[in-house]
Phi, psi and omega in degrees: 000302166279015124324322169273342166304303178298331186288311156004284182271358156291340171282322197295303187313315183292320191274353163270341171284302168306292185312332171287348182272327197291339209286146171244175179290129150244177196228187150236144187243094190211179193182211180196140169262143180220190202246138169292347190253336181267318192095342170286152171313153162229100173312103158125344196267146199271129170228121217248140160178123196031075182052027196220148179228168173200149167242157204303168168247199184299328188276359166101325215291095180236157181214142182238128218245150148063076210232096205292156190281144174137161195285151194206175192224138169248124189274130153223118183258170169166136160329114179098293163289159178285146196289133151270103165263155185212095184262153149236163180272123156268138165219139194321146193134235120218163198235130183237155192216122167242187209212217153172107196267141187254158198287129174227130163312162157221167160279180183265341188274322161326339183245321151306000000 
């Protein structure tokens, strides 16, 4: 019986202890992307930052929720544009990024 007593509290004491050790600060991250020559929102476009993604909604608008705080680069991709890069500082909270992407032809060959 006390062998299962130690073990008992030795499971407890880790699981209250690892979590506190594992947490880091997070943030939200959020903003809107546009077309640099128009001004318009841009629907559909993929947004990358530490491994966590989102895509815009009609208002151009997206937010990525548990973003760890520290300098980071936000990747934005779409058909039709040139890729947008960005670095920013996250700081606890959110953080907001907006972006503005330029219009690049491509081929039909380019895509295939």
């Amino acid at each position: 019986m006390r062998r299962f007593n130690y073990l008992t509290c030795a499971i407890l004491a880790l699981s209250w202890i690892a979590p506190l050790h594992a947490q880091q600060p997070t943030s939200t991250v959020r903003g809107r992307i546009t077309d640099n020559s128009t001004q318009q929102p841009i629907s559909g476009a993929t947004v990358a930052i530490a491994g966590k993604s989102a895509l815009t909604h009609e208002d151009g608008r997206f937010s990525i929720g548990g973003v760890a705080v520290g300098a980071a680069t936000v990747t934005v991709r779409m058909v039709g544009y040139a890729q947008g890069t960005q670095p920013v500082m996250i700081t606890e909270g959110e953080t907001v990024v907006d972006v503005a992407l330029a219009p690049q032809a491509i081929n039909l060959s380019e895509v295939v």
